[in-house]
C-alpha positions as CSV (number, residue, x, y, z in Angstrom):
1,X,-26.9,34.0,30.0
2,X,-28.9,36.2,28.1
3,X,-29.2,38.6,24.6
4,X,-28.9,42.1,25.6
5,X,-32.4,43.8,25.1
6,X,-32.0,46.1,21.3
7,X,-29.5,44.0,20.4
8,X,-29.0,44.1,16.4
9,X,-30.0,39.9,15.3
10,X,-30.0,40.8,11.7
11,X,-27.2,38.0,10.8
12,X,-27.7,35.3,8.8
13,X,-30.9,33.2,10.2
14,X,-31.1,29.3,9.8
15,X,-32.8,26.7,8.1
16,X,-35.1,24.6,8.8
17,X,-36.1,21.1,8.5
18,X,-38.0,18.2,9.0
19,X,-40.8,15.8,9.2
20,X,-39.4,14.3,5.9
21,X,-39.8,10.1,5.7
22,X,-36.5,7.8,5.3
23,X,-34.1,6.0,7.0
24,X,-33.4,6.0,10.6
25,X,-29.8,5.7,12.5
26,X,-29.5,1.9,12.6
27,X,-27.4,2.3,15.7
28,X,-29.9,3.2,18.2
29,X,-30.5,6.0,20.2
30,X,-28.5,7.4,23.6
31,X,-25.7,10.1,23.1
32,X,-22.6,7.4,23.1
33,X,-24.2,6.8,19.6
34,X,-24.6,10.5,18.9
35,X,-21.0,11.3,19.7
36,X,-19.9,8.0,17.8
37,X,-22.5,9.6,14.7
38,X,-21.1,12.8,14.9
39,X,-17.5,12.1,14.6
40,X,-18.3,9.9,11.6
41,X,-20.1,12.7,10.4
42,X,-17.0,15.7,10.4
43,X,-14.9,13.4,8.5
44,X,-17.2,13.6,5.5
45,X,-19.0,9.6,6.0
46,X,-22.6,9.8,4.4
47,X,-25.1,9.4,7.0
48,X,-26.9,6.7,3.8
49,X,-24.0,4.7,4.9
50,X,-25.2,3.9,8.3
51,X,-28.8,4.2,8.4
52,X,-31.7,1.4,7.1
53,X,-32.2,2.7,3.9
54,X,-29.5,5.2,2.4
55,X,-31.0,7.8,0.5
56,X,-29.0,10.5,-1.6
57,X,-28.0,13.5,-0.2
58,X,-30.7,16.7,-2.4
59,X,-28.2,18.8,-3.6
60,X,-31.3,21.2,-4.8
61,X,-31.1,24.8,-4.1
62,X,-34.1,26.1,-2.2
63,X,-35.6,29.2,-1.9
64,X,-36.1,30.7,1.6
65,X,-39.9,29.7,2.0
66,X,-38.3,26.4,0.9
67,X,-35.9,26.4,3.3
68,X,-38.1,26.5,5.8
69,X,-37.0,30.6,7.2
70,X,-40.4,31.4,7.9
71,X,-40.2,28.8,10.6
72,X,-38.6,31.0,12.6
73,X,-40.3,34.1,11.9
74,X,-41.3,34.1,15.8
75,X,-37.2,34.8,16.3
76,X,-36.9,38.5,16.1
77,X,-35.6,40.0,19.6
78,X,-33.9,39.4,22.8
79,X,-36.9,38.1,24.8
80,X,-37.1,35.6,21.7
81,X,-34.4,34.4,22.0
82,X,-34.0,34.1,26.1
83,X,-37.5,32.5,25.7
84,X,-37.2,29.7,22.8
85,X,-34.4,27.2,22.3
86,X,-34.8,27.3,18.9
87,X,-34.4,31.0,19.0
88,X,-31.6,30.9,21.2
89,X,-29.5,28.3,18.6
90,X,-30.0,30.4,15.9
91,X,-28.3,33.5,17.6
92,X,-26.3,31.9,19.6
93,X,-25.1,31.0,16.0
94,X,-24.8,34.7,14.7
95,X,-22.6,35.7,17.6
96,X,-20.1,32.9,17.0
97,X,-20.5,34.4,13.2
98,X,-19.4,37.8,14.7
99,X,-16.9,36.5,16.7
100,X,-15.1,34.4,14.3
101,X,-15.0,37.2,11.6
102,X,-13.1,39.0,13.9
103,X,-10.7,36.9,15.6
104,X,-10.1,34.3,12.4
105,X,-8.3,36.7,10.4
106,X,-6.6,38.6,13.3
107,X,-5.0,35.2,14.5
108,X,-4.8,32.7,11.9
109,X,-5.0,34.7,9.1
110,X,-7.3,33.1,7.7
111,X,-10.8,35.1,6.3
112,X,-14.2,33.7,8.1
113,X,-16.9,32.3,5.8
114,X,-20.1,31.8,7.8
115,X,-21.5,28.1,7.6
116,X,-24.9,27.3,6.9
117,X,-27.1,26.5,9.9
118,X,-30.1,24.0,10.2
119,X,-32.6,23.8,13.0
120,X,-34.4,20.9,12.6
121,X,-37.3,18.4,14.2
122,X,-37.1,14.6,13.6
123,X,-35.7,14.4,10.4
124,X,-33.1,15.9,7.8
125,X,-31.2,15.9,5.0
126,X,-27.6,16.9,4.7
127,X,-24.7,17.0,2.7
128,X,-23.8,14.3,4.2
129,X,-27.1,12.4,3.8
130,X,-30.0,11.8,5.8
131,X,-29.9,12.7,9.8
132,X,-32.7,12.1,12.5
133,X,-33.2,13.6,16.1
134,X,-31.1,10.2,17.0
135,X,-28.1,12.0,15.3
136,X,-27.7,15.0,18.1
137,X,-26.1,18.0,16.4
138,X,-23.3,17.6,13.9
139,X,-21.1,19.6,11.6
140,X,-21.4,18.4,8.0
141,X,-18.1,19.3,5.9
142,X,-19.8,18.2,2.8
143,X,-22.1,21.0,2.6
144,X,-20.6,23.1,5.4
145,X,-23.2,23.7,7.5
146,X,-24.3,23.1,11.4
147,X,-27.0,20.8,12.2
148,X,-29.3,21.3,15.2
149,X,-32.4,19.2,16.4
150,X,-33.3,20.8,19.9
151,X,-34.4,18.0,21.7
152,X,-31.1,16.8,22.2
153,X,-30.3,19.7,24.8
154,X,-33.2,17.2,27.3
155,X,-30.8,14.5,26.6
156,X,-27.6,16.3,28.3
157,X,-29.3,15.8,31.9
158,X,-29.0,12.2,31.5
159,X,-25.4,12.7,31.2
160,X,-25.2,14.8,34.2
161,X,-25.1,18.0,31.6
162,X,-27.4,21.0,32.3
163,X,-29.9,22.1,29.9
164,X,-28.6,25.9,30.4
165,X,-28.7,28.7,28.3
166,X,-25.2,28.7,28.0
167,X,-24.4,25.1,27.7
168,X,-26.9,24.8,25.1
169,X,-25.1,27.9,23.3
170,X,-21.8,25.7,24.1
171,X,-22.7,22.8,22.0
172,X,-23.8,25.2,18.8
173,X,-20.3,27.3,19.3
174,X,-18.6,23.2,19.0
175,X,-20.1,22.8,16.0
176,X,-19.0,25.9,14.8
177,X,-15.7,25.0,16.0
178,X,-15.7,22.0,13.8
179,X,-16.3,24.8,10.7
180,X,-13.6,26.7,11.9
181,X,-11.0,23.4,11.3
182,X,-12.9,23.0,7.9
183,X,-11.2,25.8,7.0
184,X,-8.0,25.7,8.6
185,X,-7.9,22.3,6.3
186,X,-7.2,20.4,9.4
187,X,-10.8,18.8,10.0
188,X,-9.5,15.8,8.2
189,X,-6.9,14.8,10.2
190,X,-9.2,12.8,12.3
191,X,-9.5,9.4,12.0
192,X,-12.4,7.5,12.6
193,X,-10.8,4.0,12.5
194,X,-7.9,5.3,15.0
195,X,-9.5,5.9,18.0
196,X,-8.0,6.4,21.3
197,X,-7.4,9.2,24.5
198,X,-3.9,10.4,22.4
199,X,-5.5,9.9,18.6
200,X,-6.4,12.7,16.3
201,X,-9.8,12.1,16.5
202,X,-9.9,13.4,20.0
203,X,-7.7,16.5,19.1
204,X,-9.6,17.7,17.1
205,X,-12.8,17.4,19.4
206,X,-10.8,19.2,21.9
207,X,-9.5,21.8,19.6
208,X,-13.5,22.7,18.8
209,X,-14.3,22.3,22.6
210,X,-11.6,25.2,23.0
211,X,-12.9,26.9,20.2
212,X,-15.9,27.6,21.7
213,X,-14.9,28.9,25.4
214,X,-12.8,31.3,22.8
215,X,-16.4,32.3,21.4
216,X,-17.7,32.5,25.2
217,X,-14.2,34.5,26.1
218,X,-15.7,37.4,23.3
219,X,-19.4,36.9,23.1
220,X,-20.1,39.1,25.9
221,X,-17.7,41.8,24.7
222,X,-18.1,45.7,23.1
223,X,-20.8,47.4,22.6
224,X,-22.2,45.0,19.6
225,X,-22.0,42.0,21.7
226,X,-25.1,40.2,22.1
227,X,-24.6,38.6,25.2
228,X,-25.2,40.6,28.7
229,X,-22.2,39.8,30.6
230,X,-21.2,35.8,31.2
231,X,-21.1,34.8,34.8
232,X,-19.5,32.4,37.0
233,X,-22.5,30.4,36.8
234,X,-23.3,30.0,33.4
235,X,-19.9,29.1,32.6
236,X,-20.4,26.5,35.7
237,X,-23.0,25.2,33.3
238,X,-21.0,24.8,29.9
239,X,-17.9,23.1,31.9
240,X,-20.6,21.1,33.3
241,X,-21.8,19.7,29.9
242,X,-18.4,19.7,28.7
243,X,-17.6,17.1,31.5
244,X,-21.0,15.4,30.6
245,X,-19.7,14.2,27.2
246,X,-16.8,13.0,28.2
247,X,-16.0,9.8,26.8
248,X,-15.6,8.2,29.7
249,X,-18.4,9.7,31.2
250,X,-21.0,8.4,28.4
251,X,-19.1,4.6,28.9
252,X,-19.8,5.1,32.6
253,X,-23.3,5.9,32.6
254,X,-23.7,3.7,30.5
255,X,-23.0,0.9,32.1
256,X,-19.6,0.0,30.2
257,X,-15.9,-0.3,31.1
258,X,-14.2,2.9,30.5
259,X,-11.8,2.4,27.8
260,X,-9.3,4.8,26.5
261,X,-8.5,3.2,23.9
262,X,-12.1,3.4,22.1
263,X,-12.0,7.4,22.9
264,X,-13.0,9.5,19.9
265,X,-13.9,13.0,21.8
266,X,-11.5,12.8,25.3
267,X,-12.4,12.5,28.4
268,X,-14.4,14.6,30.3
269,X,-12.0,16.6,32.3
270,X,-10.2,17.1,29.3
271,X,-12.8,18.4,27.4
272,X,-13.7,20.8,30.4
273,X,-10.0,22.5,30.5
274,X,-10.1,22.3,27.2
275,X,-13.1,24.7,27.0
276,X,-11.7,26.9,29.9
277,X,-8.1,27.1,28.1
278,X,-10.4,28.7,25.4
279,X,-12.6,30.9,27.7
280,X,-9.7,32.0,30.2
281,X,-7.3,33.2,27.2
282,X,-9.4,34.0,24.3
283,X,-6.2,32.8,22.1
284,X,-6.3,30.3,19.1
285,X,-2.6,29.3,20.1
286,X,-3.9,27.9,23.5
287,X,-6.6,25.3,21.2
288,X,-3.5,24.5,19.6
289,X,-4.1,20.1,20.3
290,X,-2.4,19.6,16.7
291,X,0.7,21.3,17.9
292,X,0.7,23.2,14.5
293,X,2.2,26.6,15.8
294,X,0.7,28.9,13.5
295,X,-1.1,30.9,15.0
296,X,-0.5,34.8,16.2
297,X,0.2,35.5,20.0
């Protein structure tokens, strides 16, 4: 995968942050806790809630040298963004944008509101309170905004995931995907204390895995696309990651029984066809895991 070279990145540009003191995820590192983190996460929990110290959520505005925008003042082109990860999150996040503004009202009916994006190194607060590089990304419904601390993409290989253009753009469309059942008003239908391969909790991961092969289905499309065209390969790459965070997967590797019944995001061939339902049909009624039926053929 890569931008197309003059390709207009003039969308909205993220946040970042970082480097800020407090507490760290009491759970431990590894991406079973990320996923486990992240789901508690996008049903609203407060990070202060599972962390060593539990500091309130800064509900200050900030300006944009605040913010942190001038972090990313090295993100301007193409070749920025084929060349830097954290280039490549942020418009990897403005083509989802332009995606979803389209397709959001044409099929649900419903009018797209771009989330807020963070990019961040070591630590963060959110909405839904403090967040370390332990944390992996996350989608906080509290403050409506996507969370994203690169060095989690190295992580994925331990998973058997790639660390690919695409699959890295995979895991920022998920997010998104979370934002887009946010406003549905479905995002809290899952259950954190109901787990399991049939609960909820794992439809609505699935439903946001789908999501984004829908983004990847588009993102390469018309002539304000920014993506040259997607091939066979790099779509190899974001099934490949799909597969890697697979519940049963991360309880393989490791070193656990693989039990169904604990599953909060699917298993990993269902979170692969999930993506590919999205990718091969570009249609919101095929991420339909809720069974709502509401959405336009």
């Amino acid at each position: 995968m890569t931008f197309k070279s003059g390709a207009n990145f003039d969308g909205k540009r993220a946040s970042s942050g970082g480097g800020g003191r407090g507490g760290m995820i009491a759970t431990g590192g590894g991406i079973g806790s990320l996923l486990l983190i992240g789901l508690y996460l996008l049903l609203g929990g407060d990070l202060g809630d599972i962390t060593e110290s539990s500091p309130q959520p800064d509900q200050t505005q900030v300006g944009p040298e605040e913010s942190g925008e001038d972090a990313f003042a090295h993100c301007q082109t193409a070749e920025d963004g084929n060349k830097y990860d954290d280039c490549r999150v942020m418009f990897a996040a403005q083509s989802v944008d332009k995606v979803w503004a389209q397709q959001l009202p044409d099929q649900a009916g419903i009018e797209y509101v771009e989330p807020g994006r963070v990019i961040f190194n070591n630590t963060t607060m959110s909405g839904c309170g403090q967040a370390s590089g332990a944390t992996g990304p996350f989608y906080c419904p509290a403050d409506e905004s996507a969370y994203f601390d690169t060095a989690f993409f190295d992580q994925l290989r331990n998973f058997g995931g790639d660390n690919a253009p695409l699959a890295q753009m995979y895991i920022v469309a998920h997010e998104f995907g979370h934002h887009i059942q946010k406003l549905e008003g479905t995002l809290s239908l899952s259950n954190y204390n109901e787990p399991g391969e049939d609960s909820n909790a794992v439809k609505i991961e699935l439903q946001a895995d789908c999501y984004a092969g829908l983004w990847a289905h588009y993102a390469d499309k018309g002539e304000d696309a920014l993506l040259e065209t997607i091939t066979e390969q790099q779509v190899t790459d974001a099934v490949n990651t799909a597969r890697a965070v697979g519940d049963d997967n991360i309880q393989r590797r490791s070193g656990g029984e693989v039990r169904p019944d604990t599953w909060t995001h699917g298993s990993s061939e269902d979170r692969a066809q999930s993506f590919l339902a999205g990718y091969n049909s570009g249609k919101m009624e095929q991420c339909d895991t809720l069974g709502r039926g509401v959405y336009k053929s």
